[in-house]
N, CA, C and O atoms as a GROMACS GRO file, in nm:
protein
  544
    1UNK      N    1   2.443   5.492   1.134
    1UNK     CA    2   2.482   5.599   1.224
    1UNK      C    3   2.447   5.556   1.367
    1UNK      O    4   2.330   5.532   1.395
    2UNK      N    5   2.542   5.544   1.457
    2UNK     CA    6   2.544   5.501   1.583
    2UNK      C    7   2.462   5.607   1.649
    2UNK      O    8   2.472   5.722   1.608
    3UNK      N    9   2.360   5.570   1.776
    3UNK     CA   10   2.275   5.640   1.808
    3UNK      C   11   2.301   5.729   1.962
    3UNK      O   12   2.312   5.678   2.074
    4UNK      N   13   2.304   5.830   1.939
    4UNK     CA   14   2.333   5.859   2.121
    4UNK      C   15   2.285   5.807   2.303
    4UNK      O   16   2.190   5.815   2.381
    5UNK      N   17   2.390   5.766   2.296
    5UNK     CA   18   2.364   5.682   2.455
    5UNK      C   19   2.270   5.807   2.530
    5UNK      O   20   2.284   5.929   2.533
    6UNK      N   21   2.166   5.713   2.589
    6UNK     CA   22   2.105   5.760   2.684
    6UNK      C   23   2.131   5.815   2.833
    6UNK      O   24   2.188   5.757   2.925
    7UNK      N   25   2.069   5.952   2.830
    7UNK     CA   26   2.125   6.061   2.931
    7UNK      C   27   2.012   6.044   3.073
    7UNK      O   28   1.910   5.976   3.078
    8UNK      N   29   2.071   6.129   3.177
    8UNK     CA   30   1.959   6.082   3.280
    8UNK      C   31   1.851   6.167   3.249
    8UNK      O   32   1.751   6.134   3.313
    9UNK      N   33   1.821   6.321   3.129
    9UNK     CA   34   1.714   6.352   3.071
    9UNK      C   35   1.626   6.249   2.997
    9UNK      O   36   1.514   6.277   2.957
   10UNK      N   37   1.680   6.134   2.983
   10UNK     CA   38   1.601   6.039   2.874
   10UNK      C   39   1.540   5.928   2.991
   10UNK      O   40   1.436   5.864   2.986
   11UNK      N   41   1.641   5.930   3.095
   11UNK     CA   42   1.514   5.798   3.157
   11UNK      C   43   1.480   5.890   3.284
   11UNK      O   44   1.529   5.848   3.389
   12UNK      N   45   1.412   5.996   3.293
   12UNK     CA   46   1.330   6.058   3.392
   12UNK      C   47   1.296   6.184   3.344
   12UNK      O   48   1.390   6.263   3.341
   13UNK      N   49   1.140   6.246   3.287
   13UNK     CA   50   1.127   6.383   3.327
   13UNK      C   51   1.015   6.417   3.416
   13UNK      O   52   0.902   6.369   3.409
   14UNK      N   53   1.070   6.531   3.525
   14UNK     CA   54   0.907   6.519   3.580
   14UNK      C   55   0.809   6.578   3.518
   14UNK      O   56   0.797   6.657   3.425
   15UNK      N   57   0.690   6.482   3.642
   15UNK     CA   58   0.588   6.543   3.576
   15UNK      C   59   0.459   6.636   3.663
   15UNK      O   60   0.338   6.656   3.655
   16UNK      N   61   0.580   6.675   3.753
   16UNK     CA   62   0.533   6.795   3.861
   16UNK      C   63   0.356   6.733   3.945
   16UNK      O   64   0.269   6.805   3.993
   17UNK      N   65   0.358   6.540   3.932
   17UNK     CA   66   0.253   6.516   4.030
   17UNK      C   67   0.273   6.541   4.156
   17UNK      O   68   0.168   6.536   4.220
   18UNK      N   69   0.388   6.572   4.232
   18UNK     CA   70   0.384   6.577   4.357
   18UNK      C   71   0.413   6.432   4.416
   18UNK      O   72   0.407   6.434   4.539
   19UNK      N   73   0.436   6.338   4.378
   19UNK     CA   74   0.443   6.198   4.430
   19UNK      C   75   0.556   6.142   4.536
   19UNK      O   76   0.535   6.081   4.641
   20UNK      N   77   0.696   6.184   4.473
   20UNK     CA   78   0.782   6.256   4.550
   20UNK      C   79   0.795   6.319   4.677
   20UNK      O   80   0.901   6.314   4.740
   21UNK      N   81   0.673   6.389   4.727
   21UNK     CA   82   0.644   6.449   4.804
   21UNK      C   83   0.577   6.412   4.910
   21UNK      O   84   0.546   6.501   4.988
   22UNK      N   85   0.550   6.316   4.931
   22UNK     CA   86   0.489   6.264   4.967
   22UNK      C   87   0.503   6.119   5.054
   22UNK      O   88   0.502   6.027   4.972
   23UNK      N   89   0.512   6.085   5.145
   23UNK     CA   90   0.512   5.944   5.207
   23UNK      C   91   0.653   5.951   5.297
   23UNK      O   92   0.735   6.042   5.313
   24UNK      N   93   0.646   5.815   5.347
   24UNK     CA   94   0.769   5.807   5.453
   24UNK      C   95   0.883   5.880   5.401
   24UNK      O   96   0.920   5.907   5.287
   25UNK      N   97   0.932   5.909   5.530
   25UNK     CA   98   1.108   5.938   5.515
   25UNK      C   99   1.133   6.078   5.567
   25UNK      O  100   1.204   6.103   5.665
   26UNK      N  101   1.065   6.170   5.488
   26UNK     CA  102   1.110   6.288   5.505
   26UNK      C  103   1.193   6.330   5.426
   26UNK      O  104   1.258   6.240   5.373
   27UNK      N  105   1.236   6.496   5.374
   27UNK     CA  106   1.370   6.529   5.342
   27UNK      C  107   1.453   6.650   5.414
   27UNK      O  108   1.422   6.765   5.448
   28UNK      N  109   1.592   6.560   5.421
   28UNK     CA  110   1.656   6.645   5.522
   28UNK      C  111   1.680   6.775   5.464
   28UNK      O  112   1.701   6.802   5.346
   29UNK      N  113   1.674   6.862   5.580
   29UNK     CA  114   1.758   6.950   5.513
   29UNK      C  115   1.893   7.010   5.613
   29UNK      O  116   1.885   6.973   5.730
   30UNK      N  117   1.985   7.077   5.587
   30UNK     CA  118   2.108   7.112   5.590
   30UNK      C  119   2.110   7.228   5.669
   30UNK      O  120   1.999   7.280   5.673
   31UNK      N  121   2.216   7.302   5.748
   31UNK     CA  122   2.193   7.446   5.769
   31UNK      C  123   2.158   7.551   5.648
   31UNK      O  124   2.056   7.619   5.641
   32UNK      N  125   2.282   7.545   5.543
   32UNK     CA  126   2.222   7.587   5.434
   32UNK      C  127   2.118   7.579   5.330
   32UNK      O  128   2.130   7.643   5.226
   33UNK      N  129   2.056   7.533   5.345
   33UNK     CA  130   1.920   7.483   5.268
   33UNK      C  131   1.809   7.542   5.362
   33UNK      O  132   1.706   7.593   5.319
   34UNK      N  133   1.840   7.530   5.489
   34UNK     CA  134   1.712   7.649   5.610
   34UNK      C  135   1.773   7.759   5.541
   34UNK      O  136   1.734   7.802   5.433
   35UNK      N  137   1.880   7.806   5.616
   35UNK     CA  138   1.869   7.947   5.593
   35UNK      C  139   1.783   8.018   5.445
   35UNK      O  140   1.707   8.114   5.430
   36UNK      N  141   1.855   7.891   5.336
   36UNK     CA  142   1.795   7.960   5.187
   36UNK      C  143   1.651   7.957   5.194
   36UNK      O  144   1.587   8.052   5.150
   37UNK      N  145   1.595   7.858   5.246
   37UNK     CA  146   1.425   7.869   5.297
   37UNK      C  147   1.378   7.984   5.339
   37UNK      O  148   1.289   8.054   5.292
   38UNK      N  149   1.489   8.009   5.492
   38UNK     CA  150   1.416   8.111   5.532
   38UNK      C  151   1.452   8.212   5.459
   38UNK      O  152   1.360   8.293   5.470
   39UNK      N  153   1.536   8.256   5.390
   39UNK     CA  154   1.480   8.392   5.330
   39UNK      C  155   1.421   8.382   5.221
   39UNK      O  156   1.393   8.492   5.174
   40UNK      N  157   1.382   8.273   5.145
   40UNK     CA  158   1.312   8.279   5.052
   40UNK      C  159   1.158   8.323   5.116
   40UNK      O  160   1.084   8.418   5.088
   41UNK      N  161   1.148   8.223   5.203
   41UNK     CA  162   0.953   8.265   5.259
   41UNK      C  163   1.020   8.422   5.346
   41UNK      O  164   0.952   8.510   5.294
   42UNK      N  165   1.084   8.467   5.414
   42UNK     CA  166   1.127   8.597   5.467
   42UNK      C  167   1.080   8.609   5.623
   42UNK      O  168   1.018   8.699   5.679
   43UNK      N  169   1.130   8.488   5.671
   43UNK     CA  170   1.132   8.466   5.805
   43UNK      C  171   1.287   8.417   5.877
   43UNK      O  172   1.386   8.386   5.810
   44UNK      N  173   1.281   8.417   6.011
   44UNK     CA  174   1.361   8.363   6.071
   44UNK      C  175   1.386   8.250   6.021
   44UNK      O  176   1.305   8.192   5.950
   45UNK      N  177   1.529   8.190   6.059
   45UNK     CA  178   1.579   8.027   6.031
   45UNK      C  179   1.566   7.979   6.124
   45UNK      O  180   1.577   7.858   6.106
   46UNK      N  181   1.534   8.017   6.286
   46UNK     CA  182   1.451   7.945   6.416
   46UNK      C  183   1.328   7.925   6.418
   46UNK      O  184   1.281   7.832   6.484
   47UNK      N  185   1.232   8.033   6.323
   47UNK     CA  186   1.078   7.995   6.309
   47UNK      C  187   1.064   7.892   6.192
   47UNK      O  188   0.965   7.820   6.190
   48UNK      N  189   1.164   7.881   6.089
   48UNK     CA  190   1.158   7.800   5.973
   48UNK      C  191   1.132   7.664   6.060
   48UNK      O  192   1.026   7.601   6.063
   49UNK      N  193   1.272   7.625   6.144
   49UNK     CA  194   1.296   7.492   6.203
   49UNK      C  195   1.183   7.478   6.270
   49UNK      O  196   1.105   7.395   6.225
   50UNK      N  197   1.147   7.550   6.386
   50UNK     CA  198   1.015   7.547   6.515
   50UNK      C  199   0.861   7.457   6.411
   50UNK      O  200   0.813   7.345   6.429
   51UNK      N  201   0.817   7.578   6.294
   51UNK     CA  202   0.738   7.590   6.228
   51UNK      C  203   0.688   7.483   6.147
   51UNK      O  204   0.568   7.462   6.133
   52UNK      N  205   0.815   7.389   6.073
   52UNK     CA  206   0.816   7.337   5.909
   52UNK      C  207   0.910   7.260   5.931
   52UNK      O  208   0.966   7.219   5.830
   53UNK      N  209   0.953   7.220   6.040
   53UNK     CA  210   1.044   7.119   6.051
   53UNK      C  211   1.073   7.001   6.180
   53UNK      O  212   1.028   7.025   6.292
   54UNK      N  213   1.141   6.891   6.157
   54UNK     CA  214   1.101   6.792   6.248
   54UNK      C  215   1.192   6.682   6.275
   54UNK      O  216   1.233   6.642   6.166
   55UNK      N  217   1.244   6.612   6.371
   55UNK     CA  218   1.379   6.580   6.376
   55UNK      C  219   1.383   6.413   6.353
   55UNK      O  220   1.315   6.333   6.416
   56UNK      N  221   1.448   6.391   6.283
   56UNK     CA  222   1.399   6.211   6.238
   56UNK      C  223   1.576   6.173   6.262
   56UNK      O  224   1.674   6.244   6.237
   57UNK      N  225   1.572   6.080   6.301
   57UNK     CA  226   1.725   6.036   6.391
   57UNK      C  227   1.752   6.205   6.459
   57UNK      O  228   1.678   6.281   6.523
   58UNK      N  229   1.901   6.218   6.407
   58UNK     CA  230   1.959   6.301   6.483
   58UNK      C  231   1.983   6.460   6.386
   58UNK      O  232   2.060   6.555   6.404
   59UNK      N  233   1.876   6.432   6.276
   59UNK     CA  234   1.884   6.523   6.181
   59UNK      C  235   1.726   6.574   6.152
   59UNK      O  236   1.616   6.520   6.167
   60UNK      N  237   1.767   6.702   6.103
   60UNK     CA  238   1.599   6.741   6.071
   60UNK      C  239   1.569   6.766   5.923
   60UNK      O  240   1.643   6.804   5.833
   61UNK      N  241   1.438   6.733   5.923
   61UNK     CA  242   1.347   6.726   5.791
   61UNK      C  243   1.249   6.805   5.790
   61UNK      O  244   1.202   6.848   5.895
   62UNK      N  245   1.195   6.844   5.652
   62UNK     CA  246   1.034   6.908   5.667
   62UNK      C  247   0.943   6.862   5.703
   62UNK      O  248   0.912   6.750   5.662
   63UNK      N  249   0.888   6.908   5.765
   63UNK     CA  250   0.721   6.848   5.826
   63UNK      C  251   0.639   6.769   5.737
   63UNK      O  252   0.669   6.778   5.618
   64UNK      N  253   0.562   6.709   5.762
   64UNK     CA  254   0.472   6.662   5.634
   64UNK      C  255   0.349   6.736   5.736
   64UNK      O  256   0.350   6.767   5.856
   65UNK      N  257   0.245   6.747   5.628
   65UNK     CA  258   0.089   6.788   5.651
   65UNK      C  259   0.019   6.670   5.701
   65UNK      O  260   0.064   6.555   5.694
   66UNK      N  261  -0.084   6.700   5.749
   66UNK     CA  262  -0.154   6.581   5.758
   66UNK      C  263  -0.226   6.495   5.646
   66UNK      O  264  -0.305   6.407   5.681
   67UNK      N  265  -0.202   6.518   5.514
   67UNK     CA  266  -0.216   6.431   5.411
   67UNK      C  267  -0.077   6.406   5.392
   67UNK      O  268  -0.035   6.448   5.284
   68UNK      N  269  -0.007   6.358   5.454
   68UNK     CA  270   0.152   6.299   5.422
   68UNK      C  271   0.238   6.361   5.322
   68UNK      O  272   0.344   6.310   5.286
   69UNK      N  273   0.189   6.479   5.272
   69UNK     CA  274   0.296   6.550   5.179
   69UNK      C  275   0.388   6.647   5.227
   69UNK      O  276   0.400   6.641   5.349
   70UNK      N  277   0.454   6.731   5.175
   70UNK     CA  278   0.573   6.766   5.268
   70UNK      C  279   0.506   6.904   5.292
   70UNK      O  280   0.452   6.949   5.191
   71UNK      N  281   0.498   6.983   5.407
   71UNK     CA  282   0.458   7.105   5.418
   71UNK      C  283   0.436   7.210   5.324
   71UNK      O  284   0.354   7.302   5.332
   72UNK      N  285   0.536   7.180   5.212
   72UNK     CA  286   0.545   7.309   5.082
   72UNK      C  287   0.508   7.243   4.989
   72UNK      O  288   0.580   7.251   4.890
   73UNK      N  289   0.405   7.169   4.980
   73UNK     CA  290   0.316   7.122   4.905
   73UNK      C  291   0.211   7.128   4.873
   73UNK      O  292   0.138   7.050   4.935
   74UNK      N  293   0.157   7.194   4.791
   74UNK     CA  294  -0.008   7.286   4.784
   74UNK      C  295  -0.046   7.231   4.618
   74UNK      O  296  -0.092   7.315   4.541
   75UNK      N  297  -0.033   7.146   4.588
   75UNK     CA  298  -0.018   7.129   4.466
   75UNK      C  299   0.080   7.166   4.349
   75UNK      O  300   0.074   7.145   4.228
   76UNK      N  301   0.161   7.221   4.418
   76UNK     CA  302   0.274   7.285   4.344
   76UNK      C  303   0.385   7.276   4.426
   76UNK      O  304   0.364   7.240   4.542
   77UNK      N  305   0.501   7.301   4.392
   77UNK     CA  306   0.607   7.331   4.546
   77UNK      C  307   0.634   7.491   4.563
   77UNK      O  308   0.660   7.587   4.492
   78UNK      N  309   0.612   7.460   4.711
   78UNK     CA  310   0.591   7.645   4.729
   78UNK      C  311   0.733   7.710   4.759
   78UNK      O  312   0.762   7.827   4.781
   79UNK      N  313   0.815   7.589   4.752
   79UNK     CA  314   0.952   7.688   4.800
   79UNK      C  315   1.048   7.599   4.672
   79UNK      O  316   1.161   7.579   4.716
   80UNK      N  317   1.033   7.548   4.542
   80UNK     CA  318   1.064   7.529   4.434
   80UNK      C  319   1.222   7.565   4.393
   80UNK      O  320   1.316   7.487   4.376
   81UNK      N  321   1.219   7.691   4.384
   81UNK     CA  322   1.363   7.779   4.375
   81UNK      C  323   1.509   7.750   4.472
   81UNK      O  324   1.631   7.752   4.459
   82UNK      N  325   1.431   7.730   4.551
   82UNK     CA  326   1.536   7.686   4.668
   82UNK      C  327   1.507   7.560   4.766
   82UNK      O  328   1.529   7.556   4.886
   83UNK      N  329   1.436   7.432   4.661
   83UNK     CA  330   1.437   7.303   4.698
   83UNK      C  331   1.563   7.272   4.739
   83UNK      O  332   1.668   7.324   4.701
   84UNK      N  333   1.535   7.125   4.877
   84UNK     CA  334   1.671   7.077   4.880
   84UNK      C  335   1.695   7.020   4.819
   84UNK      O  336   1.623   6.981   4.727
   85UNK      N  337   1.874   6.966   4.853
   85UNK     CA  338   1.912   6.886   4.767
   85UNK      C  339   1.840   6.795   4.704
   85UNK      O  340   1.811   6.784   4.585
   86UNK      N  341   1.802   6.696   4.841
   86UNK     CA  342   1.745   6.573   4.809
   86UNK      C  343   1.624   6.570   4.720
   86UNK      O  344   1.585   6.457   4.688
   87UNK      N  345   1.543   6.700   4.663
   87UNK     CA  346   1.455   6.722   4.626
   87UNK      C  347   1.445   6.734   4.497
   87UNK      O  348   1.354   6.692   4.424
   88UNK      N  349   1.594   6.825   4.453
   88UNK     CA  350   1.651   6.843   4.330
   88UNK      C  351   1.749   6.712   4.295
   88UNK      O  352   1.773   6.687   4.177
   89UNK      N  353   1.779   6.667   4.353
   89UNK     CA  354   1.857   6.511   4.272
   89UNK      C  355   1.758   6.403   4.248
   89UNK      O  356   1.802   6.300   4.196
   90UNK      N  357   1.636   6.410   4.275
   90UNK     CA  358   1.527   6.283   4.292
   90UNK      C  359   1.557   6.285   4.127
   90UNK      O  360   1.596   6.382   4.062
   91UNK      N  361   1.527   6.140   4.074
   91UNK     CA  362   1.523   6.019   4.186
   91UNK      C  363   1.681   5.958   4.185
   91UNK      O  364   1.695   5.845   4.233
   92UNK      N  365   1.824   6.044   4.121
   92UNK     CA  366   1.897   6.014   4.113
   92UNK      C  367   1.962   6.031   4.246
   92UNK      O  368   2.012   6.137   4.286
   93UNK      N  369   1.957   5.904   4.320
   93UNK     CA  370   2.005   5.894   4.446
   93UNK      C  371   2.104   5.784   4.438
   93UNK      O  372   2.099   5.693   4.356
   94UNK      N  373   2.227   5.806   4.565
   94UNK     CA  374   2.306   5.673   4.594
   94UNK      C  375   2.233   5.541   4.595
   94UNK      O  376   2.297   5.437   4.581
   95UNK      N  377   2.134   5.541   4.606
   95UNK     CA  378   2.048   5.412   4.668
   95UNK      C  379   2.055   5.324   4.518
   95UNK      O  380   2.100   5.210   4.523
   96UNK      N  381   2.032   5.353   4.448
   96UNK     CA  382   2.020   5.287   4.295
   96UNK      C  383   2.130   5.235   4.293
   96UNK      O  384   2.129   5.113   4.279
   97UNK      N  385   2.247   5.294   4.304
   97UNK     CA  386   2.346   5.220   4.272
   97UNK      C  387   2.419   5.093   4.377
   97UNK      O  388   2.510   5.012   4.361
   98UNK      N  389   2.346   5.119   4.466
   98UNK     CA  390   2.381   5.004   4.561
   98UNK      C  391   2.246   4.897   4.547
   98UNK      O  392   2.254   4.784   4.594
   99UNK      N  393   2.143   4.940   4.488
   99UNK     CA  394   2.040   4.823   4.458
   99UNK      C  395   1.992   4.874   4.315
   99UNK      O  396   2.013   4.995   4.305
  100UNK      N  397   1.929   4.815   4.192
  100UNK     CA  398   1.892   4.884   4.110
  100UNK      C  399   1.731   4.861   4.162
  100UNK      O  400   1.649   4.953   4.159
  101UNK      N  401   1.705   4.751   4.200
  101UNK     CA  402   1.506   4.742   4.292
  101UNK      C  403   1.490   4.903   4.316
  101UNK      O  404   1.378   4.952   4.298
  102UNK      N  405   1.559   4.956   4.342
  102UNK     CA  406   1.542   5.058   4.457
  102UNK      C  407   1.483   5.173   4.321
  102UNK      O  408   1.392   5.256   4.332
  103UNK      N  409   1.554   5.150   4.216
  103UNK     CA  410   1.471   5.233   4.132
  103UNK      C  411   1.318   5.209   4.081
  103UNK      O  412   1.222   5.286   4.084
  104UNK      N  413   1.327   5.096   4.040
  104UNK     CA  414   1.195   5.004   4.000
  104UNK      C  415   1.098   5.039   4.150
  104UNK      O  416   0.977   5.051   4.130
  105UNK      N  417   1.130   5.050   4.248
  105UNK     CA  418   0.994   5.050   4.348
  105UNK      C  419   1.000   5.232   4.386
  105UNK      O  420   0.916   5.269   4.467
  106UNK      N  421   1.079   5.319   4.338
  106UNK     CA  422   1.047   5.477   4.335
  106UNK      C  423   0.990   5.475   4.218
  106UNK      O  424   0.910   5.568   4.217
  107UNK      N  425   0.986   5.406   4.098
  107UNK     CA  426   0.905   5.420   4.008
  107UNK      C  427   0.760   5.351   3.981
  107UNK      O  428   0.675   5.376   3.895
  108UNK      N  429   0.761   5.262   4.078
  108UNK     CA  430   0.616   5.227   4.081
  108UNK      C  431   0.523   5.412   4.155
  108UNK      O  432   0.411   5.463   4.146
  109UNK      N  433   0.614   5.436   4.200
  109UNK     CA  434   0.512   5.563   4.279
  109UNK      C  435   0.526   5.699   4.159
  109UNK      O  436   0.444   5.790   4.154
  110UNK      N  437   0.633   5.690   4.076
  110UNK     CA  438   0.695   5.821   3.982
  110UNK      C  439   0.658   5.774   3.886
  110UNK      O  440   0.689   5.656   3.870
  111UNK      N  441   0.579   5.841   3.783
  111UNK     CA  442   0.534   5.873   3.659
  111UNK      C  443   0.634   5.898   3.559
  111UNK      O  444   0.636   5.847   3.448
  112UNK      N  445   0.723   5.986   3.608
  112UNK     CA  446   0.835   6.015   3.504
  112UNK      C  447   0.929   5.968   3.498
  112UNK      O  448   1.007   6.011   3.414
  113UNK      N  449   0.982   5.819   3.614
  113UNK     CA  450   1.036   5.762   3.579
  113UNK      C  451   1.047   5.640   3.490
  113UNK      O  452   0.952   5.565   3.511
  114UNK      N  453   1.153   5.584   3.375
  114UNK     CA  454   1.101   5.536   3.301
  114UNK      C  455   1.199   5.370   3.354
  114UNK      O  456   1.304   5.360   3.418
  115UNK      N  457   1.134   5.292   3.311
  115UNK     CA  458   1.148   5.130   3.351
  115UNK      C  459   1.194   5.066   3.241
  115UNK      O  460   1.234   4.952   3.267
  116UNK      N  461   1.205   5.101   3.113
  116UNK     CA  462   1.169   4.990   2.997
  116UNK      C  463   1.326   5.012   2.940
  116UNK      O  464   1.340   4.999   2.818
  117UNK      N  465   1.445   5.044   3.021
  117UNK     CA  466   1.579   5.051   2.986
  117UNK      C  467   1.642   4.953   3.071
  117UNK      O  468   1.606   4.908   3.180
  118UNK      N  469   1.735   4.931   3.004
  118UNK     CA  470   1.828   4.820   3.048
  118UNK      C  471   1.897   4.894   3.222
  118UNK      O  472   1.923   5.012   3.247
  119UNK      N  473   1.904   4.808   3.285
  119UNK     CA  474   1.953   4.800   3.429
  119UNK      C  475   2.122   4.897   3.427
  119UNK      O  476   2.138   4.978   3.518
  120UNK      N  477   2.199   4.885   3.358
  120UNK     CA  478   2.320   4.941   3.344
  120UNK      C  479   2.296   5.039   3.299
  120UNK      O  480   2.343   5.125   3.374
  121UNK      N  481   2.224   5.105   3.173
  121UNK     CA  482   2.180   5.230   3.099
  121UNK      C  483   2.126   5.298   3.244
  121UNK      O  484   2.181   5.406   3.266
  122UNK      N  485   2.028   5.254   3.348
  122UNK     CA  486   1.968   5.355   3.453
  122UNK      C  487   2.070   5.371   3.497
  122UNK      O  488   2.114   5.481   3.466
  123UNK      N  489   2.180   5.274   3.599
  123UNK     CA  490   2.298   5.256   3.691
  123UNK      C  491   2.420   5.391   3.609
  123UNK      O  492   2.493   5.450   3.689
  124UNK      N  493   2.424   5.407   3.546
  124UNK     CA  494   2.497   5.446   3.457
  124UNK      C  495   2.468   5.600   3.391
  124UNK      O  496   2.566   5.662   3.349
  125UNK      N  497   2.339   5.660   3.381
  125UNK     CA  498   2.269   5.777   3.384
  125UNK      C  499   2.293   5.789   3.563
  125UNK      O  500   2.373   5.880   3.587
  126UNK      N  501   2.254   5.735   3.662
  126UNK     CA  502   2.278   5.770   3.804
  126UNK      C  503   2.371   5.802   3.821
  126UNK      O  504   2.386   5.913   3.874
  127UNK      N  505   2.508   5.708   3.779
  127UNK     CA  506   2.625   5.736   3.811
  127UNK      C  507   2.669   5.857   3.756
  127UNK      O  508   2.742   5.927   3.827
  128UNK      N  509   2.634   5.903   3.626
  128UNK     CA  510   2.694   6.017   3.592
  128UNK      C  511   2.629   6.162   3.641
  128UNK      O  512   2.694   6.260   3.678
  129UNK      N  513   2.479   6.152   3.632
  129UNK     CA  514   2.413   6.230   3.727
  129UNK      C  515   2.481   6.258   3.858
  129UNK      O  516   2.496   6.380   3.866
  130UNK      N  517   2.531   6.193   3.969
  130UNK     CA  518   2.582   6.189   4.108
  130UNK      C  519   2.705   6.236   4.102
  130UNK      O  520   2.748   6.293   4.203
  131UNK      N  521   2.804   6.222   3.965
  131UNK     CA  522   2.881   6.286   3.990
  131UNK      C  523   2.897   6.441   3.940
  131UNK      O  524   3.004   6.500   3.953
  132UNK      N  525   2.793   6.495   3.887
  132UNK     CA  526   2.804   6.595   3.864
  132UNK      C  527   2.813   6.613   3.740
  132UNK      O  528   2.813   6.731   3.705
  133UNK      N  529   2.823   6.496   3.624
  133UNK     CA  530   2.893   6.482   3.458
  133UNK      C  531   2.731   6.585   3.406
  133UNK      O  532   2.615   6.558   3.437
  134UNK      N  533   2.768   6.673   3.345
  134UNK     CA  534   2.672   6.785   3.241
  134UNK      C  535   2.640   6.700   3.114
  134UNK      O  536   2.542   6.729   3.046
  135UNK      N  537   2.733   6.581   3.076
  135UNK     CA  538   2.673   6.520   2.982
  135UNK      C  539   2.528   6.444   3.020
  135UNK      O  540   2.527   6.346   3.095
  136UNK      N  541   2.366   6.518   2.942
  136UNK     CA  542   2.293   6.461   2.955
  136UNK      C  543   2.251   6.445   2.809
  136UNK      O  544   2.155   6.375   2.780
   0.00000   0.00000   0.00000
């Protein structure tokens, strides 16, 4: 009995360390992704930006704390429900598929990502992940 190909549930689950969260880059966020912020915490979307946010090129991101994690980071994520994108697609990003390294060195820092699959099986869970495919 032929065995079911591996889904992007099989080579990543988290494991809610926060690691992600943490270190260079930043994550952008969108007009829509403030606004959903701000009414999730139940403030303005000018005090959200002023407050919790910070402009890296010509786009803005969340702040990090001064332990390098992202502002809504308390050991938990405090605005979870209405993460951004980039927050909710980790670690299935474009970047993998234009390098597969690029997975192997987010997983030296990610716990739940898993390494011990063939290079096309990850490329290939990404690809279908990115496009939106429900087959997991």
């Amino acid at each position: 009995m032929p065995s079911k190909p591996l889904g992007p549930a099989d080579i990543f689950r988290c494991k809610k360390c926060g690691d992600c969260c943490k270190g260079y880059g930043g994550t952008y966020v969108g007009e829509k992704e403030i606004k959903a912020i701000a009414k999730f915490l139940k403030i303005e979307s000018r005090r959200l930006v002023d407050q919790y946010c910070r402009v890296s090129g010509s786009r803005l991101v969340l702040a990090q704390a001064e332990n390098q994690y992202c502002v809504f980071w308390d050991g938990t994520c405090a605005i979870h429900p209405v993460k951004p994108h980039m927050c909710k697609s980790w670690p299935f990003i474009p970047g993998v598929l234009i390098d597969i390294k690029n997975w192997q060195v987010m997983a030296g820092s990610c716990p739940g990502m898993r390494i011990d699959v063939p290079d096309e099986v990850i490329k290939d869970c990404v690809a279908r992940r990115l496009s939106g495919s429900q087959s997991e």
